[in-house]
N, C-alpha and C positions, 0 to 999 in steps of 0.2 A: 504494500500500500504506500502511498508516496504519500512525502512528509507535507504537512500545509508551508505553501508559501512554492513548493516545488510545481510548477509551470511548464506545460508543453511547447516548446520553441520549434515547432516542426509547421509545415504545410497539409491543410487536407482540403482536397478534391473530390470532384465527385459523391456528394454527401447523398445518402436518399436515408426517407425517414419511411417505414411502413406501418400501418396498424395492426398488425399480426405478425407473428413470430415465423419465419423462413423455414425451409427443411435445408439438408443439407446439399441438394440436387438444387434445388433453386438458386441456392447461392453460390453455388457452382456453376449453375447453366448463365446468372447475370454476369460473375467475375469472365466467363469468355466467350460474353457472345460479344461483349466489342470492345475496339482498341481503345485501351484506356491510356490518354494522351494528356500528362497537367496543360494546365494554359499557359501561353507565354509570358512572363512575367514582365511588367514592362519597367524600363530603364530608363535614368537620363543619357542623353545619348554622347553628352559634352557638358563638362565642366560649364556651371555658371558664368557668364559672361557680363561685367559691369562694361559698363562706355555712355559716357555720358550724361551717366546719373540713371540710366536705363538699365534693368536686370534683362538678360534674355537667358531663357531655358531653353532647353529642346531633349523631348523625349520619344521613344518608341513605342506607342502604343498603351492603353489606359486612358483615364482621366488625371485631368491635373486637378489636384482641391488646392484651397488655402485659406489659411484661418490666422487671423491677428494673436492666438496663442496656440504655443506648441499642444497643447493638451484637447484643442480643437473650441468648438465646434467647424469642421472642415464644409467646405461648400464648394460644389464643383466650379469650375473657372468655366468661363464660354471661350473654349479659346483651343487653337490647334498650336501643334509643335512648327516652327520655333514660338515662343510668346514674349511679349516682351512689356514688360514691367515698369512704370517712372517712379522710382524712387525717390523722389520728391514729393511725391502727390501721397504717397501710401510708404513712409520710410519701414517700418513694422509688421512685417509680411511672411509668413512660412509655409514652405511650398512641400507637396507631394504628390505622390501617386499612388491611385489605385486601381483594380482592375474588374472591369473592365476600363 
């Protein structure tokens, strides 16, 4: 039994919830009826860019959020890769991604 405060630091995919308990042939027959493939995980694709007083990001796929604290409330951005930020106007900004 794992100790309190000890945390799962892993990835899961493909979650399904059922309302009845599986045999063991069902859960066999779902594990290979298809490729189970995680999602792309998306990335920045280049180091942060200041110039100008301007942030620009650029990521690979996801959404970008951001929220004036790290601890959130995060809210998606309308905005595609590259994006580009005035730091002037919003100096207190922190950016992520999620996925999709």
């Amino acid at each position: 039994m794992p100790e309190f405060g000890a945390y799962f630091a892993g990835s899961i995919y493909n979650v399904r919830i059922y309302n009845v308990a599986l045999t063991e042939a069902q859960v066999n027959t779902l594990a290979h009826s298809e490729l189970v493939v995680p999602p792309a995980v998306p990335e920045f694709t280049a180091a942060p860019i200041l110039s100008d007083n301007k942030l620009i990001l650029q990521w690979s796929g996801g959404t970008l959020l951001q929220s004036t604290n790290v601890a959130g409330p995060w809210v998606p951005v309308e905005a595609t890769s590259p994006y580009t930020n005035d730091v002037t106007t919003s100096p207190q900004l922190f950016f992520r991604l999620s996925n999709p």
